[in-house]
KOLZA-43906 format. One record per residue (C-alpha): residue number from 1; chain; x, y, z. Coordinates in steps of 0.5 Angstrom, whole numbers, plus 2048, in hexadecimal, padded with zeros to 3 digits. Example, Ala and Ser with C-alpha at 12.3 -4.5 7.8 and 13.67 -1.06 7.14 Angstrom:
   num   cadena     x     y     z
     1        A   819   7F7   810
     2        A   81B   7FE   80E
# end
This chain:
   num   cadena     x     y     z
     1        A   7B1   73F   755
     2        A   7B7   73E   751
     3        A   7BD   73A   755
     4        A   7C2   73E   754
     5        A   7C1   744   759
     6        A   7C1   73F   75E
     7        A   7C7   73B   75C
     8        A   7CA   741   75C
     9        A   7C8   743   763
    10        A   7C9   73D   766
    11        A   7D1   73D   762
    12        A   7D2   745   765
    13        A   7D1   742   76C
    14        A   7D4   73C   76C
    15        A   7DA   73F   769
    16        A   7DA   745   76F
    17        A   7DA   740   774
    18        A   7E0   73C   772
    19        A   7E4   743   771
    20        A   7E1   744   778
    21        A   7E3   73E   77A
    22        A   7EB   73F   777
    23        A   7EA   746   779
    24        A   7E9   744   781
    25        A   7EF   740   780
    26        A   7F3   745   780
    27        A   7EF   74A   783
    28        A   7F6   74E   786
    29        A   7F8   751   77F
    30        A   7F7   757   77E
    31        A   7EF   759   77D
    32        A   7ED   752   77C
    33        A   7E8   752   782
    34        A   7E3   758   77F
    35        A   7E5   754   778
    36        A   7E2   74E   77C
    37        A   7DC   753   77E
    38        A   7DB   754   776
    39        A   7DA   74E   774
    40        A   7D7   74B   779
    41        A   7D1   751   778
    42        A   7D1   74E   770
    43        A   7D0   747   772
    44        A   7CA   74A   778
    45        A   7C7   74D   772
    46        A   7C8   748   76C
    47        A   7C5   742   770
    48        A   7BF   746   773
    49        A   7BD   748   76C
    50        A   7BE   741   76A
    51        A   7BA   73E   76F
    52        A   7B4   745   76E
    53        A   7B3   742   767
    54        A   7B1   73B   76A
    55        A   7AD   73E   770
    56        A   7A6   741   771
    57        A   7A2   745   775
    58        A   7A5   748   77B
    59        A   7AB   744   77A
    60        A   7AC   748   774
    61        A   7AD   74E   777
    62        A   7B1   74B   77D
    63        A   7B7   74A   777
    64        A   7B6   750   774
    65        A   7B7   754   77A
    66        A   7BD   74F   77B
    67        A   7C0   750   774
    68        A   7C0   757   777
    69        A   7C4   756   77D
    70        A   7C9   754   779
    71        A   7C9   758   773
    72        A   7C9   75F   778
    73        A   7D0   75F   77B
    74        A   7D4   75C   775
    75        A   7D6   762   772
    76        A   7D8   764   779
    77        A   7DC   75E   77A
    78        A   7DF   75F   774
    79        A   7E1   766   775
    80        A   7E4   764   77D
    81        A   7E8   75E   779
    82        A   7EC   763   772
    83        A   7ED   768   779
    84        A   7F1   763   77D
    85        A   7F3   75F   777
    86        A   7F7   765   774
    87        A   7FA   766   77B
    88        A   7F5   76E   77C
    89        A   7F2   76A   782
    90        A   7F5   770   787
    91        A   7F0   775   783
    92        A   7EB   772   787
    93        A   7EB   772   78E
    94        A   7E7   76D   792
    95        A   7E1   772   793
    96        A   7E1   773   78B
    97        A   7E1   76C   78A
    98        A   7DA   76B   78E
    99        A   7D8   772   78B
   100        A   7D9   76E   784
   101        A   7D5   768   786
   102        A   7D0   76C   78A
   103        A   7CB   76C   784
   104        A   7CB   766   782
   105        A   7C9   764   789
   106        A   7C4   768   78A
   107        A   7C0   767   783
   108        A   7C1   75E   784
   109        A   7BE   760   78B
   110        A   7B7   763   788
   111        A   7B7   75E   783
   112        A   7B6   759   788
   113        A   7B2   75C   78D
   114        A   7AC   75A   78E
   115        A   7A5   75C   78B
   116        A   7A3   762   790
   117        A   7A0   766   78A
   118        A   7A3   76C   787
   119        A   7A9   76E   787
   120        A   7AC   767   786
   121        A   7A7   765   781
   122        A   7A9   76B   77D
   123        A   7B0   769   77E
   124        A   7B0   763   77A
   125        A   7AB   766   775
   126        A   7B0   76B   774
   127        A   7B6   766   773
   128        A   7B2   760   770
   129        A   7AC   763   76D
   130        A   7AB   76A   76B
   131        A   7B3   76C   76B
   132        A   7B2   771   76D
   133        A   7B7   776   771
   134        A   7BA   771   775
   135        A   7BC   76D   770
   136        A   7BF   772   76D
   137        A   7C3   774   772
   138        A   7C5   76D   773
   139        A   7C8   76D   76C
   140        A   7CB   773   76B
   141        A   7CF   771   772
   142        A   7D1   76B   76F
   143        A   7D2   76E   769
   144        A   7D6   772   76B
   145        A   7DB   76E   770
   146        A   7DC   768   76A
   147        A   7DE   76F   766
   148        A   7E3   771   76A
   149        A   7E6   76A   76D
   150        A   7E6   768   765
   151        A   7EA   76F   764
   152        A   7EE   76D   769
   153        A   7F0   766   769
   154        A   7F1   768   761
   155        A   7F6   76D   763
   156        A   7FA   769   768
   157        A   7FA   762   763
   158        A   7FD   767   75E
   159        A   803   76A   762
   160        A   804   761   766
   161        A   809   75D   763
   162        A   807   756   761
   163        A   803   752   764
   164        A   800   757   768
   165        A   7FF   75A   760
   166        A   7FB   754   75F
   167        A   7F8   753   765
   168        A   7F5   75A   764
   169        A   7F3   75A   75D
   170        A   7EF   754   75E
   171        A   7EB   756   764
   172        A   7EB   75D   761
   173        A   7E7   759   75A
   174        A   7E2   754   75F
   175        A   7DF   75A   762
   176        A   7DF   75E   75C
   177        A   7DB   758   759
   178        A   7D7   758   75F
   179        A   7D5   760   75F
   180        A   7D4   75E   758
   181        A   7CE   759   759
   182        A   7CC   75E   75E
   183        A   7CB   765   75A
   184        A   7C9   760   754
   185        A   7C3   75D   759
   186        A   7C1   763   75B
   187        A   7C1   768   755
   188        A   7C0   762   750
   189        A   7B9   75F   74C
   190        A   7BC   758   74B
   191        A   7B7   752   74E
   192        A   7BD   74F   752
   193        A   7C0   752   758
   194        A   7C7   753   757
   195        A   7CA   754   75E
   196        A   7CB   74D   75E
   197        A   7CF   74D   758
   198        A   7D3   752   75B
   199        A   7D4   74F   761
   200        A   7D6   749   75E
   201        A   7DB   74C   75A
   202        A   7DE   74F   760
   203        A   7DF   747   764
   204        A   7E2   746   75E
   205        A   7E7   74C   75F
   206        A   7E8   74A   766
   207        A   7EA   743   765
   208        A   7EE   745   760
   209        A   7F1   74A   765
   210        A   7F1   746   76B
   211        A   7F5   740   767
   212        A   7FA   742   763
   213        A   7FD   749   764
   214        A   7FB   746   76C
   215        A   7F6   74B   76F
   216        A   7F5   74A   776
   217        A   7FD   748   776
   218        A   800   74D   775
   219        A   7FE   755   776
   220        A   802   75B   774
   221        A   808   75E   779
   222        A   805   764   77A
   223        A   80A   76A   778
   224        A   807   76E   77E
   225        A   807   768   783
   226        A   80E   767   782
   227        A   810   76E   782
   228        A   80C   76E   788
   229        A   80F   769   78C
   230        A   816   768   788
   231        A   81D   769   78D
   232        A   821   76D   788
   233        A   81E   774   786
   234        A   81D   775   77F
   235        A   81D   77B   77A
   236        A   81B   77B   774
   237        A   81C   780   76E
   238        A   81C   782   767
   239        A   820   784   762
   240        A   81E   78C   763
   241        A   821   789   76B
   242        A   81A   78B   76D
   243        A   818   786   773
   244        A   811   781   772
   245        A   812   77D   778
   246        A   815   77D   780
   247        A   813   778   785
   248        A   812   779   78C
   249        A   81A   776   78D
   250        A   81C   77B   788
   251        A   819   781   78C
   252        A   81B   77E   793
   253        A   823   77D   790
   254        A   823   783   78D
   255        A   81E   788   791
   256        A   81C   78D   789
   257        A   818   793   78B
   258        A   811   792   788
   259        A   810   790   783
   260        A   813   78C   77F
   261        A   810   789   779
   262        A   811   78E   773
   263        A   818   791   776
   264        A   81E   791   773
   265        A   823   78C   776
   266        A   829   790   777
   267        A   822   795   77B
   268        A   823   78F   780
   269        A   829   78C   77F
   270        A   82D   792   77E
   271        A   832   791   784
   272        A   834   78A   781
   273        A   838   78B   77C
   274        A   83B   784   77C
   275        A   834   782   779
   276        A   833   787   774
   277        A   83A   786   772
   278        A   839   77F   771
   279        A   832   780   76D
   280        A   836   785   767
   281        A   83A   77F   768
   282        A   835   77A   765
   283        A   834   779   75D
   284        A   834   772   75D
   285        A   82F   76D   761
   286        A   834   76C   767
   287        A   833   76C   76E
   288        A   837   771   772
   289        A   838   772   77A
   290        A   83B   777   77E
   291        A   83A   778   785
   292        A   836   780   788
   293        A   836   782   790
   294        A   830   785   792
   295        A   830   787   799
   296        A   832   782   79D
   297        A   831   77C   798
   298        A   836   778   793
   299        A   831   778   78C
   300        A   833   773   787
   301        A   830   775   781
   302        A   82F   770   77B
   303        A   82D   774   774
   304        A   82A   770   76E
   305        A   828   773   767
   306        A   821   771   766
   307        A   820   76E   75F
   308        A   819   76E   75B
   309        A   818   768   755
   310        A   814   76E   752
   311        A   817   774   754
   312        A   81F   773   756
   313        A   822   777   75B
   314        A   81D   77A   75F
   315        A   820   77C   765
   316        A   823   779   76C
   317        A   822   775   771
   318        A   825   777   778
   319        A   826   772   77E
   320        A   828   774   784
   321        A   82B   770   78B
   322        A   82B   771   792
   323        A   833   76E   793
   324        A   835   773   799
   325        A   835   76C   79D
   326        A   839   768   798
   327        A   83E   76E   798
   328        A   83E   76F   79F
   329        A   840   767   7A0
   330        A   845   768   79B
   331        A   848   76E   79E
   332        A   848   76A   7A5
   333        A   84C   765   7A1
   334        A   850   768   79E
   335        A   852   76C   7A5
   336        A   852   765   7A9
   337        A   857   763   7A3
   338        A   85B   769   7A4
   339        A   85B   768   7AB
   340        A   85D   760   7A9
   341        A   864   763   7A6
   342        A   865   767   7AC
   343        A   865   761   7B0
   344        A   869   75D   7AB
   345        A   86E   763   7AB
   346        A   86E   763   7B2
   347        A   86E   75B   7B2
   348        A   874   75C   7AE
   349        A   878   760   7AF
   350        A   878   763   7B6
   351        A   879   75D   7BA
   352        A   87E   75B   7B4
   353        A   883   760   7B9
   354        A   882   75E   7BF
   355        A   883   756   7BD
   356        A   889   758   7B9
   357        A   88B   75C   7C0
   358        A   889   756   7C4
   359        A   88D   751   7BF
   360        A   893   755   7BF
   361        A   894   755   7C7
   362        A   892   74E   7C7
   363        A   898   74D   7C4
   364        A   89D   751   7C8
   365        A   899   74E   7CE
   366        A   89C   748   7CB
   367        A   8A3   74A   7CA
   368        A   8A3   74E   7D0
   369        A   89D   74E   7D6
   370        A   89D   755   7D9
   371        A   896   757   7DC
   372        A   895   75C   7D7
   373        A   894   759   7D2
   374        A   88F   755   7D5
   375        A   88C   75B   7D7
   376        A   88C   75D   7D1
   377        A   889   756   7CD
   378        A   884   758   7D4
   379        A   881   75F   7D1
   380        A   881   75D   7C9
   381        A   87C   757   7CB
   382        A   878   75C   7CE
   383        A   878   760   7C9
   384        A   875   75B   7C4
   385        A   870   759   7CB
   386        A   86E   760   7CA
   387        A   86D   761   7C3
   388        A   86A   75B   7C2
   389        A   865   75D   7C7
   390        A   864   764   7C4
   391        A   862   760   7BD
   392        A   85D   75B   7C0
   393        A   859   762   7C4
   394        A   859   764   7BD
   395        A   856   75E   7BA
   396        A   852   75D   7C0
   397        A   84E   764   7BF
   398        A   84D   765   7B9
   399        A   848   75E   7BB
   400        A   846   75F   7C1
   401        A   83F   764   7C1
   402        A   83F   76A   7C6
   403        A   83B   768   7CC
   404        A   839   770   7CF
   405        A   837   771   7D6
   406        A   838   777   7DB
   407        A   83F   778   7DD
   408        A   842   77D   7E1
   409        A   849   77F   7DF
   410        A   84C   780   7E5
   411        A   84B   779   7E8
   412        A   84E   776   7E1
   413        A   854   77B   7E1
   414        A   855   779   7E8
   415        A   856   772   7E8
   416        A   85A   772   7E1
   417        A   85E   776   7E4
   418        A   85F   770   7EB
   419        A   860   76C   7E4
   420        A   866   76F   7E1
   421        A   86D   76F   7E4
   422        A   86D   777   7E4
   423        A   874   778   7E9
   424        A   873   77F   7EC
   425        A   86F   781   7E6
   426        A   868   785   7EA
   427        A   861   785   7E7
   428        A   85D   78A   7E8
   429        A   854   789   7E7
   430        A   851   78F   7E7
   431        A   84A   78D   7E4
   432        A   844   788   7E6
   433        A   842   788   7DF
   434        A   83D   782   7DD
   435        A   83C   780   7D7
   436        A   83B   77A   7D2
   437        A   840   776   7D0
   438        A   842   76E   7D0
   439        A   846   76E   7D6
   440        A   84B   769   7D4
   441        A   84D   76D   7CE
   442        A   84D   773   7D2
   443        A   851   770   7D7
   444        A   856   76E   7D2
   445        A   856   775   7CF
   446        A   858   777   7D5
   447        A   85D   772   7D6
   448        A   860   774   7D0
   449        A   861   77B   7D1
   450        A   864   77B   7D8
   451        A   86A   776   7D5
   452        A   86B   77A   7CF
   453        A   86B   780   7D5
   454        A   870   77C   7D9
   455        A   874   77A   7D4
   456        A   876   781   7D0
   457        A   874   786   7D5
   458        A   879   783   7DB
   459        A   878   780   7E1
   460        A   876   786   7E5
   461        A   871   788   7E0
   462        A   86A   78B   7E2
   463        A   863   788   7DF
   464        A   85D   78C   7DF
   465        A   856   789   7DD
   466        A   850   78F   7DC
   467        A   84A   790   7D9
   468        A   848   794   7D4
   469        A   841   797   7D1
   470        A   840   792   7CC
   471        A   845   78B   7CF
   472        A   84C   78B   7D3
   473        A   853   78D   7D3
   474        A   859   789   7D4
   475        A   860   78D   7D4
   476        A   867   78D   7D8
   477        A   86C   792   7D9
   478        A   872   78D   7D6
   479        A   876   78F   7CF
   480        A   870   78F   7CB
   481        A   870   78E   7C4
   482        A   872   792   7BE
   483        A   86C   795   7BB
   484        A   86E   793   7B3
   485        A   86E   78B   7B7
   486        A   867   78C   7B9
   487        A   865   789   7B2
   488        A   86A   782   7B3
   489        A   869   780   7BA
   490        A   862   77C   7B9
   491        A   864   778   7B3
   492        A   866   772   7B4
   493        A   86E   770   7B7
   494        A   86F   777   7B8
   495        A   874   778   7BE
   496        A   879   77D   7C1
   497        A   87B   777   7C6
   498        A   881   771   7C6
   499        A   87B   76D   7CB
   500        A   875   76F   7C7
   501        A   870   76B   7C2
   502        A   86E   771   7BE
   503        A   866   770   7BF
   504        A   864   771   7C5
   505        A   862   778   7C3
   506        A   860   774   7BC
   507        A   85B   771   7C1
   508        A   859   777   7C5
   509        A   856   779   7BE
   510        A   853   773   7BD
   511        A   84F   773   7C4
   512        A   84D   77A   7C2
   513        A   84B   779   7BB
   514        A   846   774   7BD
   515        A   842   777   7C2
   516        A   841   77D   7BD
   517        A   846   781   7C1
   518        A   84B   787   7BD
   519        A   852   788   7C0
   520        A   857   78D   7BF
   521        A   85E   78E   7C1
   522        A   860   795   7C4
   523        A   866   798   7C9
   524        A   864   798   7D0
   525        A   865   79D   7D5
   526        A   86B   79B   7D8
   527        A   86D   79B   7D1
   528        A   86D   792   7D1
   529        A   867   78F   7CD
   530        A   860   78F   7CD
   531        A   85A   78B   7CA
   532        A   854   78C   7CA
   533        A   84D   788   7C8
   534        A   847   78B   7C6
   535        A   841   789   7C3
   536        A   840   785   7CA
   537        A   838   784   7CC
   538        A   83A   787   7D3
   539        A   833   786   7D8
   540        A   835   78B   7DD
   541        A   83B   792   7DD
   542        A   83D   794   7E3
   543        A   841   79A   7E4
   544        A   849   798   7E5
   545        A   84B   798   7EC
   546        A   850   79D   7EE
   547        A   856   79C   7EC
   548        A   856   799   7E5
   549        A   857   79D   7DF
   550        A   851   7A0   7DB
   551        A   850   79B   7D4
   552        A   853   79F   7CE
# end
């Protein structure tokens, strides 16, 4: 018997066994492991008919049976590895994948079983022997999975970009090879068994594939991974605007009817005209961007033209991203600036006055020191102690969080009310509402409105606390405020007085804004003025108690 079926047998194996072994260094890339499956299948089968050649008797058989155990599940190893390699492994769920080796299992299982008389004796006539049906179905499965792993694999290599290209093309022309020696042993007349030479033309392949353009280093980055699991939403479209791709973020962001893929883009994006602007726009490869608003999200969306080596201009690129918290951050900054320039203006220029007051009396105090003018120096330190006060409660809640418990409004209104020098001014409660609220900025709420109340409505002025269906009321019946003034008394500085800061109501809005509360400014009914606070999480309505005036 010639030497060189056996040189070729024990080459085949060993060079299957060393790609297994590099392949199982790496056996975190992509399909790698059923590759590893595959070899080591080949290597099983090339060594047991190297060794069936040097056996006798029973032995013969043994490795017969053996060389089939590693022949049987090859193609199905290889067909699980193009499947996982080009990145289709989500077509086959894991009942699938047991569902494909099932067969294999089955047929290396009744081979193996021991000699109980027929059907088993027939099953390894059929598969050894005679080659009969079984063995037929065998190869016409294996066959048709190498075919359609091969189609596969072929078609995936030619759209890869290098090295994938050269990973493909090589493992693509070692299993051709080995498919090759296959059909050549089975169908041919020659006096040497030509499946190890293809096998052995395949290691080679492998080697090549393994070594140079780094098979089990790098893998292809699947487009359907990357879309699947990329933050950005991404559309894609030709140069007809006809949609080819949409991921799940893109479909989360924008919530397109079904379906999408084949429609034109202004059919999806038919409200954006900032987008479709841009799009006419682009006759050169550059990137534009513009910002969209879908529902309540801030989407910025970055449009690229796609550029082919073959084809040129084939269409566009769409990436979308969810920036509605940088805009919010943005926004929130910009208002805490625009409050910093408040307060510098305040800083600035209101306590400039009562400085300039106080130096100016000073001055005569010095000249001539009559009481008055120490009054006066008196008042104007106030005033600044004031105002400076009103700035840090400013500064002090927009960094303090809102802590909210049950609070009743009668009790608080009370005693901000034992707080505040009120003279002969009366305050009338009329509501045990309860509701929930940060019982210091309520208190401070309060405050606010009973000093603004005292101090412009008179000494004798009457302030009534209430409820109403959705919050509560706090009104008086002083001299009100002109209702062309009701837009202006919240900003910052705002003040009818000589005493006053200008933010205490500037606070008020403040407090009420941060528990998410809607004020609006009215007449009272005693012709005075009323505020009134909705919005309010209230825990309980009661009815008003006799006497108070019904909520507007």
């Amino acid at each position: 018997m010639s030497m060189l079926p056996n040189v070729l047998l024990l080459f085949s194996g060993l060079s299957a066994a060393t790609m297994a072994y590099l392949a199982w260094r790496k056996r975190t890339t992509n399909g790698i492991r059923f590759l590893i499956g595959f070899l080591v299948a080949i290597s099983l089968w090339s060594f047991s008919h190297l060794l069936e050649h040097f056996a006798s008797g029973a032995l013969v058989t043994f490795f017969e049976k053996l060389a089939w155990i590693g022949l049987t599940p090859a193609a199905f190893f290889w067909f699980a590895f193009v499947v996982d390699y080009t990145e289709r492994g989500h077509l086959l769920h894991r009942r699938n994948w047991v569902l494909l080796f099932l067969w294999p299992a089955i047929l290396m299982t009744l081979i193996w079983l021991p000699d109980l008389g027929r059907p088993v004796p027939f099953v390894w006539s059929q598969i050894n022997n005679e080659q009969g049906a079984l063995f037929w179905s065998h190869v016409v499965l294996s066959y048709g999975l190498l075919a359609v792993g091969s189609a596969l694999l072929l078609s995936y290599t030619i759209n890869s970009p290098r090295p994938f290209r050269n990973q493909g093309i090589a493992v693509t022309l070692g299993v051709g090879a080995a498919w090759a020696g296959s059909i050549v042993s089975l169908f041919g007349n020659y006096h040497f068994h030509a499946l190890p030479v293809g096998f052995t033309v395949m290691a080679g392949c492998l080697l090549w594939a393994m070594l140079v353009p780094g098979l089990g280093n790098i893998s292809p980055v699947a487009r359907r991974t990357v879309m699947q699991t990329i933050s950005a939403g991404v559309i894609a479209f030709d140069r007809d605007w006809q949609i080819t791709t949409i991921n799940p973020a893109a479909r989360q962001m924008l919530q397109p009817e079904e379906p999408v893929v084949g429609r034109s883009v202004p059919e999806i994006l038919g409200d954006n005209d900032a987008i479709l602007e841009k799009i006419d726009d682009q006759h050169e490869p550059d990137v534009a961007r513009t910002t969209i608003t879908v529902d309540d999200r801030v989407l910025e969306v970055q449009i690229s033209p796609m550029q082919d080596a073959r084809y040129g201009f084939v269409g566009y690129v769409l990436l979308f991203y969810d920036i509605t918290d940088r805009k919010r951050q943005q926004e929130q900054l910009e208002q805490q600036n625009e409050r910093l320039e408040n307060f510098a203006s305040i800083i600035s220029h209101d306590l400039r006055n009562p400085l300039a007051v106080a130096s100016g009396r000073l001055k005569l105090a010095r000249e001539c020191p009559e009481e008055r003018h120490f009054d006066a120096i008196s008042r104007t330190h106030s005033r600044m102690d004031d105002l400076i006060d009103d700035v840090l409660t400013l500064v002090r809640n927009e960094e303090q969080a809102i802590e909210s418990e049950p609070i009743q409004l009668s009790n608080v209104a009370e005693q901000c009310w034992r707080n505040i020098p009120t003279d002969h001014a009366e305050l009338e409660v009329g509501s045990d509402l309860t509701f929930e609220a940060d019982r210091r900025y309520l208190q401070q709420l309060l405050e606010n409105l009973i000093g603004n109340a005292v101090e412009h409505g008179g000494e004798d002025v009457t302030i009534t606390v209430g409820q109403l269906p959705d919050g509560f009321y706090f009104e008086d019946d002083g001299v009100g405020i002109p209702n062309e003034r009701h837009s202006e008394i919240f900003e910052p500085g705002y003040s009818t007085g000589d005493t006053g800061t200008g933010l205490g109501l500037n606070i008020v809005e403040e407090i009420a804004t941060a528990h998410n509360w809607e004020i609006d400014v009215t007449e009272s009914s005693e012709g005075g003025t009323r505020f009134e606070f909705t919005g309010v999480e209230t825990i309980e309505f009661l009815p008003p108690r006799s006497g108070e005036s019904a909520p507007r």
